[in-house]
Structure formats: structure tokens, C-alpha cells
KOLDO-523010 format. One record per residue: residue in three letters; chain; residue number from 0; x, y, z of N, C-alpha, C in turn. Coordinates in nm, 3 decimals. Each point is the difference from the previous one (the first is absolute). Layout:
BEGIN
- rest;kette;nr;nc1;nc2;nc3;cac1;cac2;cac3;cc1;cc2;cc3
- ALA;A;NUM;X;Y;Z;X;Y;Z;X;Y;Z
...
***
This chain:
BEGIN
- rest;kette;nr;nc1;nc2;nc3;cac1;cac2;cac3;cc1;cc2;cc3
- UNK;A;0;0.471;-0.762;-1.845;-0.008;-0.133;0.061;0.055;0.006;0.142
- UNK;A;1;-0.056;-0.097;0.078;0.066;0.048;0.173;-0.049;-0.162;-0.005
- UNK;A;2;0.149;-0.022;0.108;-0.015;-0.149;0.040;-0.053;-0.047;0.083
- UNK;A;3;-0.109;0.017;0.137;-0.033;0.023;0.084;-0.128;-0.010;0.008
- UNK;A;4;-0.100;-0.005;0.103;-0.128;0.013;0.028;-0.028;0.174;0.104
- UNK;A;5;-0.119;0.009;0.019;0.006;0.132;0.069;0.050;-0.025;0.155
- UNK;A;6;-0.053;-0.087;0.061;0.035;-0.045;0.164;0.140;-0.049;-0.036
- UNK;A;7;0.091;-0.053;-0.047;0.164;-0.012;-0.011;0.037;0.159;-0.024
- UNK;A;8;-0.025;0.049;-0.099;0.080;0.145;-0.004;-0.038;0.095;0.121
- UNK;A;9;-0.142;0.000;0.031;0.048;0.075;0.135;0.091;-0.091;0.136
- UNK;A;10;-0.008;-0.075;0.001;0.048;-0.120;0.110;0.179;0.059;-0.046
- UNK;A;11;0.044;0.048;-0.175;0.109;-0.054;0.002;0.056;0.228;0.000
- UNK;A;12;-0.096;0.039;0.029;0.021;0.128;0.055;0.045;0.018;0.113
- UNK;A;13;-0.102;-0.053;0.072;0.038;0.001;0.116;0.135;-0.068;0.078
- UNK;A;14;0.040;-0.091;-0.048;0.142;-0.026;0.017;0.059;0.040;0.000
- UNK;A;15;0.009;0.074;-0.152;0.095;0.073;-0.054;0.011;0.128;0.056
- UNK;A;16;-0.078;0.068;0.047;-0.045;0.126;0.081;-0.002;0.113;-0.094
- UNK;A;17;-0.109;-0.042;-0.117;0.028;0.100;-0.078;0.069;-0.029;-0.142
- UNK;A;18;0.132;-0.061;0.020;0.048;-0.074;-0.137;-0.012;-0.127;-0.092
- UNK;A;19;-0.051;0.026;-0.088;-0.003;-0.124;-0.097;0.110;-0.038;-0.091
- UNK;A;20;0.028;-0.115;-0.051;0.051;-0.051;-0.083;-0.013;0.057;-0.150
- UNK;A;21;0.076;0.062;-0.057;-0.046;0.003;-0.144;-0.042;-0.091;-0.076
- UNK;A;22;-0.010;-0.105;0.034;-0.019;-0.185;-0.108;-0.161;0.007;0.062
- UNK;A;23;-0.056;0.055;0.068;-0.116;-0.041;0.033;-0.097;0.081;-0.125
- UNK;A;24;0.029;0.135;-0.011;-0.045;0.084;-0.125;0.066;-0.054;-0.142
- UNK;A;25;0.064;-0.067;-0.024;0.047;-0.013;-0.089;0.133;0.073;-0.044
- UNK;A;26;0.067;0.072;0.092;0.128;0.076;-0.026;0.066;-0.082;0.056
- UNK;A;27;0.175;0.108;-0.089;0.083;-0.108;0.013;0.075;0.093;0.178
- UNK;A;28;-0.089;0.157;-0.080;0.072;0.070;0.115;-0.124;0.110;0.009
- UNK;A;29;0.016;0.127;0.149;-0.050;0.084;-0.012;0.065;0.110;-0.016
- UNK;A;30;0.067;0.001;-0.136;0.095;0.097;-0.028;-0.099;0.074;-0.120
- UNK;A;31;-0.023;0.138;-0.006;-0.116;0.117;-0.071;0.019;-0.079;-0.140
- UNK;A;32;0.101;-0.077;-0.079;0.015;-0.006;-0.158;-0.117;-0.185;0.001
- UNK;A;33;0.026;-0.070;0.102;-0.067;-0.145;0.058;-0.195;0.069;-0.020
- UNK;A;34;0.009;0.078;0.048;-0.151;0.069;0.055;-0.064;0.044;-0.120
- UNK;A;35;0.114;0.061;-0.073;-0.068;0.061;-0.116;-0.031;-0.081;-0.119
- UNK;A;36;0.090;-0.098;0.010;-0.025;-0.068;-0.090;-0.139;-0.112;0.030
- UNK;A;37;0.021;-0.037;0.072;-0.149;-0.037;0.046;-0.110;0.088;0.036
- UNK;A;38;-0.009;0.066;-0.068;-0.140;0.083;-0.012;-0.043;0.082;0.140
- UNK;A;39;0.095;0.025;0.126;-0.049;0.073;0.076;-0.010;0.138;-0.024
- UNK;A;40;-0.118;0.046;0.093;0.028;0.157;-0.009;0.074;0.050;0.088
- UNK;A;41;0.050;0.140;-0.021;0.050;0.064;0.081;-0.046;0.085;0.084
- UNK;A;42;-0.029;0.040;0.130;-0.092;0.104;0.078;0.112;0.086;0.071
- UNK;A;43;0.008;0.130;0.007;0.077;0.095;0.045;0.128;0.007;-0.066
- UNK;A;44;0.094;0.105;0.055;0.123;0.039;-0.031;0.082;-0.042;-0.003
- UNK;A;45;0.070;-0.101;-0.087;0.092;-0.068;-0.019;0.131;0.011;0.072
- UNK;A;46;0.051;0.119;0.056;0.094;0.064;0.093;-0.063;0.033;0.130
- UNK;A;47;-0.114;-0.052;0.052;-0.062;-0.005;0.131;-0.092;-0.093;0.028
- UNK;A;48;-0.090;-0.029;0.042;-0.041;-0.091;0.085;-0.109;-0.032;-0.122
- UNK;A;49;0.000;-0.104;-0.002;-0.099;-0.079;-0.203;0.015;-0.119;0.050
- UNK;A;50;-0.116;-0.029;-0.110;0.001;-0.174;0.053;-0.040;-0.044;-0.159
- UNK;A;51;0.063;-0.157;-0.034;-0.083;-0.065;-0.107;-0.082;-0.095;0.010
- UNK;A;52;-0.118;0.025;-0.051;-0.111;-0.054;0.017;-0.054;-0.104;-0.106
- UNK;A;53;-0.058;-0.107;0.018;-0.032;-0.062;-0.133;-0.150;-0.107;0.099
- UNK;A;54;-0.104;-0.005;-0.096;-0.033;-0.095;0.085;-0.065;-0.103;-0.065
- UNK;A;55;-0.003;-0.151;0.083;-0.012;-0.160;-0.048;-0.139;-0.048;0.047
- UNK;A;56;0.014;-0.106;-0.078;-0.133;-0.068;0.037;0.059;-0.145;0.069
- UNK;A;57;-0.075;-0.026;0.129;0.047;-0.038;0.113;-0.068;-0.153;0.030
- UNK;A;58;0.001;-0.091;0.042;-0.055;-0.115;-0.027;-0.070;0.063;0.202
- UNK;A;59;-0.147;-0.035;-0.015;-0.057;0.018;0.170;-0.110;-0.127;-0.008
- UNK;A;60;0.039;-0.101;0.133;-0.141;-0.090;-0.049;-0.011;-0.031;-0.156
- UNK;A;61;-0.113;0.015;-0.035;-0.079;-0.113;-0.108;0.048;0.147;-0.150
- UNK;A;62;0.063;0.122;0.075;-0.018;0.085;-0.155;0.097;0.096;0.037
- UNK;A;63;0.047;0.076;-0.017;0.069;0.130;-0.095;-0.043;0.106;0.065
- UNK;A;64;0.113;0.092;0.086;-0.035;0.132;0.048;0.127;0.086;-0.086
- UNK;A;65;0.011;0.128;0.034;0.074;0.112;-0.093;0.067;0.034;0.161
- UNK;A;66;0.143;-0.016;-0.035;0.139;0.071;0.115;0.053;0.052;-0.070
- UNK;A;67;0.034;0.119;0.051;0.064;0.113;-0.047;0.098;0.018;0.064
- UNK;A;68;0.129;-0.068;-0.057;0.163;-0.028;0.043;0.042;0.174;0.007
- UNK;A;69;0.037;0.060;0.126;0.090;0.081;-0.056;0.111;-0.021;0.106
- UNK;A;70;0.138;0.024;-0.091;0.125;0.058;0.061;0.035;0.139;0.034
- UNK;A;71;0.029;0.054;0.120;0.048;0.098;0.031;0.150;0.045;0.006
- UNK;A;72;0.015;0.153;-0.056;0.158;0.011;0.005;0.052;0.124;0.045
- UNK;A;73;0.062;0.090;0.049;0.068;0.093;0.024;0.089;0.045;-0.033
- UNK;A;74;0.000;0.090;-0.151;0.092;-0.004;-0.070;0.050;-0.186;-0.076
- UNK;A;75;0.109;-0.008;0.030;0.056;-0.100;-0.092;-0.018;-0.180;0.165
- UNK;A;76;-0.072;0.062;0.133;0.028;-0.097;0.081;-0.110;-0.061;-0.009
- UNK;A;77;-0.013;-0.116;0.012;-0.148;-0.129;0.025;-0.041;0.032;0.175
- UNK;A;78;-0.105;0.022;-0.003;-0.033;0.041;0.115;-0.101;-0.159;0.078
- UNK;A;79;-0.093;-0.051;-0.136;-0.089;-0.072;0.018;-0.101;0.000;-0.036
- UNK;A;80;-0.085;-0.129;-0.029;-0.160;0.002;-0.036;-0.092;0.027;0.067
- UNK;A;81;-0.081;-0.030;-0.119;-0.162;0.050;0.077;-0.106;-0.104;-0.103
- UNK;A;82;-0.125;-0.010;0.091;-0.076;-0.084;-0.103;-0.148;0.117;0.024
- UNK;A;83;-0.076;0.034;-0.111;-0.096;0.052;-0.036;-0.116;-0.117;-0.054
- UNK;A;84;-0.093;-0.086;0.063;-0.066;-0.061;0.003;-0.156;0.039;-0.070
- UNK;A;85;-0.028;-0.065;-0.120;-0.139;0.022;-0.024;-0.058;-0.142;-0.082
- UNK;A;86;-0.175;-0.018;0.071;-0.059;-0.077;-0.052;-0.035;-0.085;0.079
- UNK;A;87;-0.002;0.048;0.163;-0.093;-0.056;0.050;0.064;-0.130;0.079
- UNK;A;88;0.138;0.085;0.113;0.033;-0.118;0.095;-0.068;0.016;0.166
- UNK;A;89;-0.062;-0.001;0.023;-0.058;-0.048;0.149;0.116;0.048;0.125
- UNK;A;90;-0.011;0.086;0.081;0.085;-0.016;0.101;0.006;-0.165;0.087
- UNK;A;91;-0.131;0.033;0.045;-0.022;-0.115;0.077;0.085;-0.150;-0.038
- UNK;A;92;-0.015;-0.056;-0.152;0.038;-0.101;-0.091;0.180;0.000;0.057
- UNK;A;93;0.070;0.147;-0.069;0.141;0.036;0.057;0.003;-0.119;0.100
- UNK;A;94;-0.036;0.075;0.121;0.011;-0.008;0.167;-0.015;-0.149;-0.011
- UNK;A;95;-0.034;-0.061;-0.042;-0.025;-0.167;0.027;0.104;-0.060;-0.061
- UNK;A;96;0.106;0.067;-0.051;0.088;-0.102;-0.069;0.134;0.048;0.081
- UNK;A;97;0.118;-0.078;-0.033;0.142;0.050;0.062;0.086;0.090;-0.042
- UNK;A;98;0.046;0.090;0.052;0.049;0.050;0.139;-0.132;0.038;0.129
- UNK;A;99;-0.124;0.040;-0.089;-0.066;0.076;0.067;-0.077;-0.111;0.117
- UNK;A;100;0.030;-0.109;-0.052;-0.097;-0.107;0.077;0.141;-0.075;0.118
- UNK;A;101;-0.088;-0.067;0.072;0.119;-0.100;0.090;-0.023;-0.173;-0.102
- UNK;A;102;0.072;-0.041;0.053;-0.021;-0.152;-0.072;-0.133;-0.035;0.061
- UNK;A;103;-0.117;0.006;0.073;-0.135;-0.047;0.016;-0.065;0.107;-0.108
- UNK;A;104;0.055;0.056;-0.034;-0.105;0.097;-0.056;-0.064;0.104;0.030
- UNK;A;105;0.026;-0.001;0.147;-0.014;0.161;0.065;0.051;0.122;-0.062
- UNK;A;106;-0.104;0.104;0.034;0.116;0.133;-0.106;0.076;0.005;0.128
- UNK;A;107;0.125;0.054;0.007;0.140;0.080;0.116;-0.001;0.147;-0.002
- UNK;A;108;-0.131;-0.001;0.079;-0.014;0.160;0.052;0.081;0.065;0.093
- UNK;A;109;0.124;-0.078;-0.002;0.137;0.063;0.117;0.062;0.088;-0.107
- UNK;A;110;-0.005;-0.075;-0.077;0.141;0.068;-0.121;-0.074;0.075;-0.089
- UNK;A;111;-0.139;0.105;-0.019;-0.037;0.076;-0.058;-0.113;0.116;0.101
- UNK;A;112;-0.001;0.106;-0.049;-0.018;0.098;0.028;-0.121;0.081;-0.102
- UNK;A;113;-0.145;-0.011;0.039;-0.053;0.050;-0.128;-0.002;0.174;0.039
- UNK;A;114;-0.051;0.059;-0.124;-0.054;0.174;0.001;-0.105;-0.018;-0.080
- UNK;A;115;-0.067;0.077;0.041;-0.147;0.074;-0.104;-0.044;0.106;0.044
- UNK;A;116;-0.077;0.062;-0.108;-0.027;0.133;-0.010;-0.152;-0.022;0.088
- UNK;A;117;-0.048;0.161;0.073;-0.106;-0.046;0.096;-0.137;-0.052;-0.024
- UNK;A;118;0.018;-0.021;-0.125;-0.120;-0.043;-0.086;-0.024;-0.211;-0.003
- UNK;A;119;0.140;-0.008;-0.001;0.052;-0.136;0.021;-0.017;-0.018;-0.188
- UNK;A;120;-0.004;0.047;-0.071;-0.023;-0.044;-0.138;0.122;-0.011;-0.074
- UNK;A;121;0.094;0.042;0.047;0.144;-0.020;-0.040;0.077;0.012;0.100
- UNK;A;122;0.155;-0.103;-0.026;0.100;0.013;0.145;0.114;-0.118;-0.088
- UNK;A;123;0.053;0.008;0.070;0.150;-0.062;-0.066;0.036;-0.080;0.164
- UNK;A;124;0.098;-0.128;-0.079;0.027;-0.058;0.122;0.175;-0.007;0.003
- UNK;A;125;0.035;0.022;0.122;0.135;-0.008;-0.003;0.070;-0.138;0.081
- UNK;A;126;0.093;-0.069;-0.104;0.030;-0.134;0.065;0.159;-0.036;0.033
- UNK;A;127;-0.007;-0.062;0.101;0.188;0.061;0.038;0.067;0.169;0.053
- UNK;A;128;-0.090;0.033;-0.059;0.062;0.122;-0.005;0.028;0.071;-0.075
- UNK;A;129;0.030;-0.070;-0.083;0.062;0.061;-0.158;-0.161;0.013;-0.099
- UNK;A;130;0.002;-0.138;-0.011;-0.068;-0.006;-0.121;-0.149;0.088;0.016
- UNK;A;131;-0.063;0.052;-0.119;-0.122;0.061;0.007;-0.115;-0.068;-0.128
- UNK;A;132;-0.093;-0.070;0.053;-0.110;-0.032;-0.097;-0.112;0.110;0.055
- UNK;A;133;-0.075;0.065;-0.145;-0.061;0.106;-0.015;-0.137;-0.066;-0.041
- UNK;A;134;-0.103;0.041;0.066;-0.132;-0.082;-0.049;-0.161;0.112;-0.023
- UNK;A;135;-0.054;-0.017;-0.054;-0.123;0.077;0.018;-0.114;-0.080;-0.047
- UNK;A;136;-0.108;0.065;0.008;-0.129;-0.046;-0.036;-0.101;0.026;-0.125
- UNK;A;137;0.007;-0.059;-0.040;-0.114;0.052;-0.156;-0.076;0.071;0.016
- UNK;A;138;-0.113;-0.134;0.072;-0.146;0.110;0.070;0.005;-0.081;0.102
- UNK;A;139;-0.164;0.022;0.083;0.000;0.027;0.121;-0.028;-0.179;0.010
- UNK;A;140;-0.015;-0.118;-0.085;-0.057;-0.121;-0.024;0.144;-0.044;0.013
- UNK;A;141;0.099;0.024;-0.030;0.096;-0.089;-0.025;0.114;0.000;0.100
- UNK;A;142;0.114;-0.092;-0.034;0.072;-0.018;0.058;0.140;0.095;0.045
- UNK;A;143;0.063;0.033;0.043;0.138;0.038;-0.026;0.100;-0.083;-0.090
- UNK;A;144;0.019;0.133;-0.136;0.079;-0.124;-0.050;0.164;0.103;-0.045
- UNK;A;145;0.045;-0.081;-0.022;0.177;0.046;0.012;0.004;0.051;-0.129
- UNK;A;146;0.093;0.200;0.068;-0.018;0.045;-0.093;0.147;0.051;-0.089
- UNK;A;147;0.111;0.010;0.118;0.157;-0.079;-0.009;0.089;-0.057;0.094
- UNK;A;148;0.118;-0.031;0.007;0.111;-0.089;0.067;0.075;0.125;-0.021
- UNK;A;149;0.034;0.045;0.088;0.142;0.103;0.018;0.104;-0.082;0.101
- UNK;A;150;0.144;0.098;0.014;0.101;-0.040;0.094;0.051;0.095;0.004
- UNK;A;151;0.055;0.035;0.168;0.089;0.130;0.004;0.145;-0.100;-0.052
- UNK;A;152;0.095;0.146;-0.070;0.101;-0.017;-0.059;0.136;0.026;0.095
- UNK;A;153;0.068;-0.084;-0.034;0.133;-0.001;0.076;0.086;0.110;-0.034
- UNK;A;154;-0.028;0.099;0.013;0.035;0.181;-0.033;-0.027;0.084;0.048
- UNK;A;155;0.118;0.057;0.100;-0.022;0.125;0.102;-0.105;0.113;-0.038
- UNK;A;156;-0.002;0.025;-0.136;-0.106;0.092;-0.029;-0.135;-0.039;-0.010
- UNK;A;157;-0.021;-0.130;-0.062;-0.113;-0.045;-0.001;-0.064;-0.167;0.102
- UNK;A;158;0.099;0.026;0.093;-0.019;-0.126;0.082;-0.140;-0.035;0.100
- UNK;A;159;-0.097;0.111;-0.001;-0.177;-0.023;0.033;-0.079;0.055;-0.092
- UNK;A;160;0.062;-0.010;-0.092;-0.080;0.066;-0.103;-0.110;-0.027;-0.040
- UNK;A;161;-0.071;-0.136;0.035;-0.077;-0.065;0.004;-0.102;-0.005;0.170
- UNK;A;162;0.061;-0.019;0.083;-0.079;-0.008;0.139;0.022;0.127;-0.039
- UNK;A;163;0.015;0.143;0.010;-0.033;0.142;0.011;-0.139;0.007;-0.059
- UNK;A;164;0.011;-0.045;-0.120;-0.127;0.062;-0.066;-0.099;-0.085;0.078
- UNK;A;165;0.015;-0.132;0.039;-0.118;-0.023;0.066;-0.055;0.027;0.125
- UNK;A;166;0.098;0.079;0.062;0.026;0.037;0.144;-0.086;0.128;-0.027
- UNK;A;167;0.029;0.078;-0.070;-0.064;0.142;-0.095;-0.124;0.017;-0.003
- UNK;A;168;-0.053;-0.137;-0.046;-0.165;-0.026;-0.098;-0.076;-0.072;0.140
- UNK;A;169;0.043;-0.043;0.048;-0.079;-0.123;0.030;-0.016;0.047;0.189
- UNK;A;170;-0.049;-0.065;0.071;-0.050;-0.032;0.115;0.077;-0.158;0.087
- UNK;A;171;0.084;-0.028;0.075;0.024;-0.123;0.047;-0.124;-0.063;0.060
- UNK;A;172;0.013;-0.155;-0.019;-0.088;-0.021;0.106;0.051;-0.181;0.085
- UNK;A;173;-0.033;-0.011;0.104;0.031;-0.098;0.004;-0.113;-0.083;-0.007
- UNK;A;174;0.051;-0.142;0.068;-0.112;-0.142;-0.018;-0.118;0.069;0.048
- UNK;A;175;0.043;0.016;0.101;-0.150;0.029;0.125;-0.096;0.096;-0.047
- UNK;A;176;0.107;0.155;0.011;-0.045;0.120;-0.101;-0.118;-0.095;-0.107
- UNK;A;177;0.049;-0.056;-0.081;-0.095;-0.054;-0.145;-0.108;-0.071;0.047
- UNK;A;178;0.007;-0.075;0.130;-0.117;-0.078;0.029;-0.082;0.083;0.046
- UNK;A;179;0.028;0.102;0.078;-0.101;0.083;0.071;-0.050;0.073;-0.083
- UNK;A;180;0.037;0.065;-0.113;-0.034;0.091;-0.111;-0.092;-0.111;-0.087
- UNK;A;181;-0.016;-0.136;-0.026;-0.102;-0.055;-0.089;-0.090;-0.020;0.125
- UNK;A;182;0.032;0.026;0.085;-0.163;-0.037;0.082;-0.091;0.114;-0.041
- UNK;A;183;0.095;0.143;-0.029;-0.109;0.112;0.011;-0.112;-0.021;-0.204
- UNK;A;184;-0.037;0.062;0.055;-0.124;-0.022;-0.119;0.050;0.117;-0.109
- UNK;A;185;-0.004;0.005;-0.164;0.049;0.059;-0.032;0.162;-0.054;-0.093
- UNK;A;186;0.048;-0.071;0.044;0.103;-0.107;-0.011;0.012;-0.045;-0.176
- UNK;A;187;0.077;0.037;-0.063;-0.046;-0.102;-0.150;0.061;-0.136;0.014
- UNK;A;188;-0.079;-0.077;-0.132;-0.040;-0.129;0.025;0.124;-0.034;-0.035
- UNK;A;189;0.095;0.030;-0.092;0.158;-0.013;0.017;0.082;0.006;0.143
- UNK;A;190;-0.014;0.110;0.089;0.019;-0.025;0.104;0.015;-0.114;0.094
- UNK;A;191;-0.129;-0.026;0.001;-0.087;-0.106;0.105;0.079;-0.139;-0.082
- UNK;A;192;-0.006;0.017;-0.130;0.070;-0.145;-0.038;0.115;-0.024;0.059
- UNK;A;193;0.104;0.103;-0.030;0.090;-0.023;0.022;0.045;-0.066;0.146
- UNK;A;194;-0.069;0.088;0.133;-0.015;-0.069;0.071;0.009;-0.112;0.078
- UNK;A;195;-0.124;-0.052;-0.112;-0.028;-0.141;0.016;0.134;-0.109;-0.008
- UNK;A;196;0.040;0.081;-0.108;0.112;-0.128;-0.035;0.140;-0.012;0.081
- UNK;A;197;0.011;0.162;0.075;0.104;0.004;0.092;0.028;-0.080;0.163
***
């Protein structure tokens, strides 16, 4: 059970920079015996870098998408979440709501930074700075739709752990960069949407 809609829990990520409330999952805590008992799994080495994972069904609009809550830890420290998104959320949709929007409804292309690969069929957007939403494309008809919510962690070892990998994978680009690149022909129709709405 999760108390929340999908646009509040990322909205209440992003605040948090990464940290959630345990009362929003239904814990009392995110302590490994809280996790287990609620049915999460465990991924990696319990004495190194693991995370518990469990995932909910999410109220979006008119129906029900699948988030995949995980907590990250380092050894015995809370490092921070992550959201693993499936079932079909829209980048574009995101971008129109708040933080990502101004109060008219404009998206705030000051405070984000996109990447994509040179294909433009996948790219992740980075917002603030910190935060990282990860997006790709089905096929060549559809939209960009969100594929997770990361945050770099407040931990000397792992404090870009998140912008690295996208720094790694991806291509920067800016506003202009993106407008001049959908003029050329070739462009997917995810692309060009996105665009539009920026």
C-alpha cells in the first residue's frame, strides 16, 4: 500500500533529494528487519553496497502504474532511493506538472539539463543537478516514457553516482543543440515531441 499518487511521490523525491519517509511505503522504518518483513527483496551484498527493493501499484491519472521502491545502503548506512518506473509514464506528461513546470505551465528549461544517446532514442534528464530521470523509447511511434527517478547520494564515495553514469552513457545537449537537431530529418517522433512541449 503507498499513500500517494505518482506526480506527489516524485514531487516528494525531489524535495527530499532522494529521501523518503518510511509512512509513505507503509514502514514504520527503513531498518533491513521493517523491509523484510514487508516482503522486500534484497539485491547485492548485505556488507556492501545492496539495496531493498519491493514494488507498488501507484495511483497515475484514471489507473495504476508498477514503481519499483528501492532503498539503497552501504553496508549498515542509508544512502537513498530510487524509483524504477513501469507501465507507461510519458516524459513529456512529467514535464508539465511541478517542479518541472513554472506556475503558467511552462516546462523550466533553466533548471534541467537533458543527454541522449546519438540515436536520440534514449537519454536521461538531469534536474537541479542532482536529480536524474532516465527515459527511453518503445518504438519508433511513441513517446518517451519514464524509465526511473534516481538521486545522487549524500556520500563521499557515492556522491555522483548517479550524474556519472549519465555523464558515461549519454551525450549533453542543450535547448538550441535539440532544436537544431529536430530540424534535421531522421529525428524520432519522440524527439520532435518532446520539443514541442519545451
Amino acid at each position: 500500500m503507498i499513500s500517494t499518487d505518482f506526480h506527489q511521490l516524485v514531487e516528494l523525491f525531489i524535495e527530499g533529494s532522494g529521501n523518503f519517509k518510511p509512512s509513505i511505503f507503509g514502514l514504520d522504518s527503513f531498518s533491513e528487519s521493517d523491509f523484510i518483513s514487508a516482503g522486500f527483496e534484497l539485491i547485492g551484498d548485505p556488507n556492501g553496497f545492496h539495496s531493498f527493493e519491493k514494488a507498488y501499484d501507484v495511483p497515475y491519472f484514471c489507473r495504476k502504474i508498477t514503481v519499483m521502491f528501492k532503498q539503497y545502503f552501504f553496508a549498515r548506512e542509508s544512502l537513498g532511493g530510487g524509483l524504477g518506473i513501469a507501465g507507461g509514464v510519458r516524459l513529456t506528461s512529467l514535464l508539465r506538472k511541478q517542479p518541472f513546470a513554472t506556475s503558467m505551465g511552462h516546462v523550466d528549461t533553466n533548471r534541467m539539463v537533458f543527454f541522449f544517446f546519438e540515436d536520440k532514442s534514449d537519454g536521461a534528464l538531469m534536474f537541479d543537478e542532482k536529480i536524474v530521470i532516465r527515459f527511453d523509447q518503445w518504438s519508433k511511434r511513441n513517446s518517451y516514457m519514464v524509465s526511473t527517478v534516481e538521486c545522487d547520494f549524500d556520500n563521499a564515495q557515492f556522491n555522483e553516482i548517479a550524474k556519472k553514469a549519465v555523464r558515461e552513457t549519454f551525450e549533453p545537449s542543450t535547448h538550441d543543440s535539440m532544436i537544431r537537431d529536430a530540424k534535421h530529418r531522421g529525428c524520432s517522433r519522440a524527439f520532435n515531441r518532446l520539443i514541442e512541449k519545451l
